[in-house]
MIPA-712936 format. One record per atom (N, C-alpha, C, CB): residue in one letter; x, y, z. Coordinates in steps of 0.1 Angstrom, whole numbers, padded with zeros to 4 digits, always signed. Last residue first. Glycine has a CB too. Example, Ala and Ser with C-alpha at 12.3 -4.5 7.8 and 13.67 -1.06 7.14 Angstrom:
2
S+0128-0022+0071S+0137-0011+0071S+0129+0000+0079S+0141-0006+0057A+0132-0057+0078A+0123-0045+0078A+0132-0033+0078A+0113-0045+0090
***
This chain:
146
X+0820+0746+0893X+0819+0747+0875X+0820+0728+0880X+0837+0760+0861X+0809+0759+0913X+0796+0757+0898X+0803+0750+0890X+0792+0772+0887X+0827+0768+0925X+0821+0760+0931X+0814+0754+0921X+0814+0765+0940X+0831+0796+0914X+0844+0786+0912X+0831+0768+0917X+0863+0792+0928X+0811+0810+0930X+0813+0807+0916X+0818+0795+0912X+0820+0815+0911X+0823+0812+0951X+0810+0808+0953X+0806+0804+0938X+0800+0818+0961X+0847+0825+0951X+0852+0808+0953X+0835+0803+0950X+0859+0803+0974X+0840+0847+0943X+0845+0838+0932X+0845+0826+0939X+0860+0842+0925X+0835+0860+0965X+0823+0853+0954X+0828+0847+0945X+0814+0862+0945X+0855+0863+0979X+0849+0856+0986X+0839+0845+0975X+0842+0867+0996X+0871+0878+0962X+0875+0864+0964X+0867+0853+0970X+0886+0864+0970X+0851+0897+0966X+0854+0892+0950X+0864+0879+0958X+0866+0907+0936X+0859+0906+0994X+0848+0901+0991X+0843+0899+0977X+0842+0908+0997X+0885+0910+0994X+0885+0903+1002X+0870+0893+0997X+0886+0911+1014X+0887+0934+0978X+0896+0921+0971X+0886+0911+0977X+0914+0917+0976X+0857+0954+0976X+0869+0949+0984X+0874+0933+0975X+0864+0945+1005X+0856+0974+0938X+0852+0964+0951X+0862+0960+0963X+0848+0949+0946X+0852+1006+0934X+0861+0999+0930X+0857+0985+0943X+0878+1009+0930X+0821+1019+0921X+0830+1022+0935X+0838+1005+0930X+0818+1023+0955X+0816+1037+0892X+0813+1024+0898X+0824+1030+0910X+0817+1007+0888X+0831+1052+0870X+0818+1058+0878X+0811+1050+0888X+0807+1062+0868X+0848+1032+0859X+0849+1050+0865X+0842+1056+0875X+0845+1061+0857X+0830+1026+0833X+0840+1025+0842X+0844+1037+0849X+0850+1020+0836X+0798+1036+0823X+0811+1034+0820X+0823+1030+0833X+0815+1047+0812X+0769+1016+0828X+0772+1031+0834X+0794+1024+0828X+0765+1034+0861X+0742+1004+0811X+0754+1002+0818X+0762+1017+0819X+0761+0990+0811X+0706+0993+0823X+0718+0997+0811X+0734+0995+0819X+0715+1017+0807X+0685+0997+0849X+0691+0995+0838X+0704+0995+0828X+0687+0998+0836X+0688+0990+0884X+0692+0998+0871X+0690+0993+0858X+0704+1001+0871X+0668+0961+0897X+0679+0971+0896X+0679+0975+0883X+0692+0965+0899X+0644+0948+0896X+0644+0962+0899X+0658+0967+0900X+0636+0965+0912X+0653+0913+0898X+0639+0926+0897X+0647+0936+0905X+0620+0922+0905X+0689+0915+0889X+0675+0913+0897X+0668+0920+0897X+0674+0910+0908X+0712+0901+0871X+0710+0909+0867X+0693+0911+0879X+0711+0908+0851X+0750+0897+0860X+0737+0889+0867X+0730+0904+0872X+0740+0876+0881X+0769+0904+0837X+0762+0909+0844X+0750+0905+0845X+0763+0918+0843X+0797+0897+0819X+0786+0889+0821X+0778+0897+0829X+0788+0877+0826X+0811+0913+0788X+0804+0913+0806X+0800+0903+0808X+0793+0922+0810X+0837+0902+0770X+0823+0901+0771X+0818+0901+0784X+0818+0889+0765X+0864+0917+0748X+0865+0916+0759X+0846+0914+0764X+0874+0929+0764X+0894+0927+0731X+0877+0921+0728X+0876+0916+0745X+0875+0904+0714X+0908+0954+0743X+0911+0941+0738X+0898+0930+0738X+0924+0935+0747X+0909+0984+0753X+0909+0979+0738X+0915+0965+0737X+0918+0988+0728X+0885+0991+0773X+0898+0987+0776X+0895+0978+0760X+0902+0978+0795X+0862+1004+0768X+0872+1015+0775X+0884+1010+0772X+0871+1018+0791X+0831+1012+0751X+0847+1001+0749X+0852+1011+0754X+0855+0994+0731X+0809+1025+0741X+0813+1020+0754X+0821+1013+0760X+0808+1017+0757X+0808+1038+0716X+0799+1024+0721X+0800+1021+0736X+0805+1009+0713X+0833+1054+0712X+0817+1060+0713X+0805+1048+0714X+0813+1069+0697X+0849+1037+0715X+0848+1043+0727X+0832+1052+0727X+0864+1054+0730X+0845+1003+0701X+0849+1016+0700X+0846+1024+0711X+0843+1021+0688X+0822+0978+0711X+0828+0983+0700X+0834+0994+0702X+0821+0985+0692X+0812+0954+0737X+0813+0972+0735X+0826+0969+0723X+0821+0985+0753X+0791+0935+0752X+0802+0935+0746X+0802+0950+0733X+0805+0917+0741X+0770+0917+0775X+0771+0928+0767X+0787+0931+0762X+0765+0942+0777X+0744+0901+0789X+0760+0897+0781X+0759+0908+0775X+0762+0882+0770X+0726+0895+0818X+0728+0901+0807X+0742+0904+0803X+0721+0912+0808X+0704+0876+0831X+0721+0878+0831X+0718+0885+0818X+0733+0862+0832X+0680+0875+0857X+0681+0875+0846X+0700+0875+0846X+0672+0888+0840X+0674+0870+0887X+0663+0872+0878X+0668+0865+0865X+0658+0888+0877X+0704+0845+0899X+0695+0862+0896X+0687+0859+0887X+0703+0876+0889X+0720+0832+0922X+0706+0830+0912X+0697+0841+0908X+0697+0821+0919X+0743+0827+0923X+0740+0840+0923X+0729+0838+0924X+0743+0849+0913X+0749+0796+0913X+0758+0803+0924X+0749+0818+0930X+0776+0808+0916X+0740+0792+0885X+0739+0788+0894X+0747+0794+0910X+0741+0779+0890X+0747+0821+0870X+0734+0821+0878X+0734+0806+0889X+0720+0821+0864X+0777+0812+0876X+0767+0827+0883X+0757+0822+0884X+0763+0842+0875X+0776+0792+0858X+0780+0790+0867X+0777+0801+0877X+0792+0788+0865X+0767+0805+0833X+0761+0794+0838X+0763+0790+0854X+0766+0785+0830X+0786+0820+0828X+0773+0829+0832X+0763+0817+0838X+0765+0837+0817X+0799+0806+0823X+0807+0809+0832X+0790+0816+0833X+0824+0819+0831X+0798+0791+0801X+0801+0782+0810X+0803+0791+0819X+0811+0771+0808X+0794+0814+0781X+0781+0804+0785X+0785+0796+0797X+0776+0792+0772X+0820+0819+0781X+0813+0830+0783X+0795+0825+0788X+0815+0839+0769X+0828+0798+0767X+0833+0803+0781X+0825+0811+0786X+0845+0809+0783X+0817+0802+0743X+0822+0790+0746X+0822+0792+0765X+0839+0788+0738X+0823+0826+0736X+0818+0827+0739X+0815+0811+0744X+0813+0835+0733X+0864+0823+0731X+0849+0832+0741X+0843+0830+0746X+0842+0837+0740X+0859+0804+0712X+0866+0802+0723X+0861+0811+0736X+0879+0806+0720X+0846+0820+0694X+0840+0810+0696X+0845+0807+0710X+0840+0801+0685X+0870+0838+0691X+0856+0843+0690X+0850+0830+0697X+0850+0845+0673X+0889+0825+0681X+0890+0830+0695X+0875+0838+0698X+0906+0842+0695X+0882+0815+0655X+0885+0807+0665X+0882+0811+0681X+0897+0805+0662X+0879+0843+0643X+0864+0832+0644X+0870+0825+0650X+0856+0824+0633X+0893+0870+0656X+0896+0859+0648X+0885+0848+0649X+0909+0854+0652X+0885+0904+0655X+0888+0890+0661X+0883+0877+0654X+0883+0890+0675X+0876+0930+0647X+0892+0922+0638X+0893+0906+0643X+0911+0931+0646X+0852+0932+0657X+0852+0933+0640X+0865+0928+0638X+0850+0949+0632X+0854+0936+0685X+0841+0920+0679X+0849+0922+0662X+0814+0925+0680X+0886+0944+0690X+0868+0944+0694X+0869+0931+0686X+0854+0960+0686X+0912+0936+0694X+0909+0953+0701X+0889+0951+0700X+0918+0974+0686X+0931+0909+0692X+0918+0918+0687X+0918+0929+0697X+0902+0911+0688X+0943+0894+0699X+0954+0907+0704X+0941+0918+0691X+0980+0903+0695X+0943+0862+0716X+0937+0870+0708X+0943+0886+0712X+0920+0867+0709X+0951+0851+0739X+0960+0848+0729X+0957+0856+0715X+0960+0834+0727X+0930+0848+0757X+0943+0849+0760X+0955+0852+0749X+0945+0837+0765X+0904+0865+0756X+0910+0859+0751X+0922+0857+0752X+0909+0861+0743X+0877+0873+0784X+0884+0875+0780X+0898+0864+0769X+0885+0882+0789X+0846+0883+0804X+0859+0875+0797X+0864+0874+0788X+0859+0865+0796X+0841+0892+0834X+0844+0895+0820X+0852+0883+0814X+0853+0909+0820X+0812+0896+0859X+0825+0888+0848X+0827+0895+0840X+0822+0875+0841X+0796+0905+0886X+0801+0913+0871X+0811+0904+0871X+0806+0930+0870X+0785+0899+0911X+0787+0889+0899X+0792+0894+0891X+0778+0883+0893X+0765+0924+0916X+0772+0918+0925X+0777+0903+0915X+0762+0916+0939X+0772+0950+0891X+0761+0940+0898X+0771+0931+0906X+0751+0929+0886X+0794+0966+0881X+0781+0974+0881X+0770+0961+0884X+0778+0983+0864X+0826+0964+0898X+0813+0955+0897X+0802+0970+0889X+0808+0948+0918X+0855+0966+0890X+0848+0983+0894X+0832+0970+0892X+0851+1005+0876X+0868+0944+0887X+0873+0952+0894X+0863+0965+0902X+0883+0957+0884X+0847+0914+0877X+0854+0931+0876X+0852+0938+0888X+0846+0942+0864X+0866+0880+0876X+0855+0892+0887X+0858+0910+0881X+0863+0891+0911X+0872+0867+0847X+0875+0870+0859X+0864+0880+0865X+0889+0876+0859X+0886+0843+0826X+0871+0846+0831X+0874+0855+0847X+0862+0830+0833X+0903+0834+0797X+0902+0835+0813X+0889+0846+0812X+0919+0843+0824X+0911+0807+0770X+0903+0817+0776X+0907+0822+0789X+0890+0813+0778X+0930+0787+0764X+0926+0803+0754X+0921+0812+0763X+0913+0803+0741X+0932+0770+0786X+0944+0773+0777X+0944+0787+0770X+0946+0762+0765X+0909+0786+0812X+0917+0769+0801X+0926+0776+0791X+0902+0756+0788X+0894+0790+0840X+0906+0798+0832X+0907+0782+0825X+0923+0807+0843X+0874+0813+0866X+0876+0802+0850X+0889+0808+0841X+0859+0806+0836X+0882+0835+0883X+0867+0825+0884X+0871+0814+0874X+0851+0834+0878X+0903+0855+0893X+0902+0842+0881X+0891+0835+0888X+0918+0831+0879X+0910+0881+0900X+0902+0872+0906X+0895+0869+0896X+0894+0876+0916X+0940+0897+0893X+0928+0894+0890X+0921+0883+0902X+0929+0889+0875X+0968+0917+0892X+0961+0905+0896X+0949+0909+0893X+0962+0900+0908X+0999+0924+0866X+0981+0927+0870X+0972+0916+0878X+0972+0930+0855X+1008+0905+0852X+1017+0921+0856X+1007+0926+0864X+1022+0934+0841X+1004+0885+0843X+1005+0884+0853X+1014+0894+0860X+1008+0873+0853X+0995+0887+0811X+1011+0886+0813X+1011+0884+0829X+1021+0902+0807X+0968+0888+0817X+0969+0883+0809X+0986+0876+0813X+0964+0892+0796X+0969+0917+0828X+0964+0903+0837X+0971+0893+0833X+0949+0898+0837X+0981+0929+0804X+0988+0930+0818X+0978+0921+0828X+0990+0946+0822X+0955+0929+0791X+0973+0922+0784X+0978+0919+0793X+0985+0932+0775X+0945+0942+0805X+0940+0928+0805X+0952+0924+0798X+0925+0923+0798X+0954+0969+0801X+0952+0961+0813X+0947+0949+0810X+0944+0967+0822X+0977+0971+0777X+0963+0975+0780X+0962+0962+0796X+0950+0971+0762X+1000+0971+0766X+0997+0974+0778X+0986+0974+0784X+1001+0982+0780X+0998+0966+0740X+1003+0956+0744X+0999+0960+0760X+1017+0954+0738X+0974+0976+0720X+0979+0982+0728X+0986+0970+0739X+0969+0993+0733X+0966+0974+0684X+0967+0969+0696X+0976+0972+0704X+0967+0959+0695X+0963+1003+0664X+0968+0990+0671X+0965+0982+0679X+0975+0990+0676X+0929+1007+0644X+0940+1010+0654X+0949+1002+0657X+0935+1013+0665X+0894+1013+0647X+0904+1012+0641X+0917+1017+0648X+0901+1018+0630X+0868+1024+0660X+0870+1013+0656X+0882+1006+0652X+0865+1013+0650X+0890+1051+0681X+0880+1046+0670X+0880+1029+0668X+0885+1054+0653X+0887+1064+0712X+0894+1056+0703X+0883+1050+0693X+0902+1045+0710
***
């Protein structure tokens, strides 16, 4: 999918979003939610995400819900490294499908990050899907931070 396009009302975070889809909610206020990914590429992978924003990337979304974001996106990576305490955290956020955007609604990783693991980031898919049991476990160790 190109830069360009609709918005896809079904897209899976629309469907967290609508409570058609569970999640493991780490952070949530009126605009934003903050949840555990599904397929982890680090033990901590976040995403977060706009409640109300119906952007597909970084280029249509609205400077309010932008800020609203990353707003959250500092209070939650904050909350990892306290909880996680990794080397490093790395924030990454994907444009178009030839960038590495799978699911079309703006959307920012958080991924805590320690000496000597991998680099870069591997697309969805290719990750082993986590136990619920043990994302609920780390979110409550999260949730704890804030």
């Amino acid at each position: 999918m190109s830069l360009d396009g609709i918005y896809d009302e079904g897209n899976v975070f629309a469907l967290i979003i609508a409570g058609k889809i569970p999640s493991t909610t780490i952070y949530e206020d009126d605009e934003t939610l903050a949840f555990l990914d599904i397929m982890p590429q680090t033990r901590g992978h976040a995403l977060v995400i706009s409640k109300w924003s119906k952007a597909r990337n970084l280029l249509e979304v609205e400077e309010e819900a932008l800020a609203q974001v990353m707003a959250t996106t500092k209070k939650v990576a904050t909350a990892i490294r306290k909880a996680l305490n990794p080397d490093g955290i790395q924030i990454a956020q994907f444009n178009g499908a030839p960038a590495g955007q799978t699911i079309f609604h703006l959307h920012v990783h958080i991924l805590p990050r320690w000496a000597g693991d991998p680099k870069g980031f591997a697309a969805h898919g290719q990750g082993k899907q986590a136990d619920v049991a043990e994302l609920q476990a780390l979110a409550d160790e999260i949730r704890a931070q804030f």
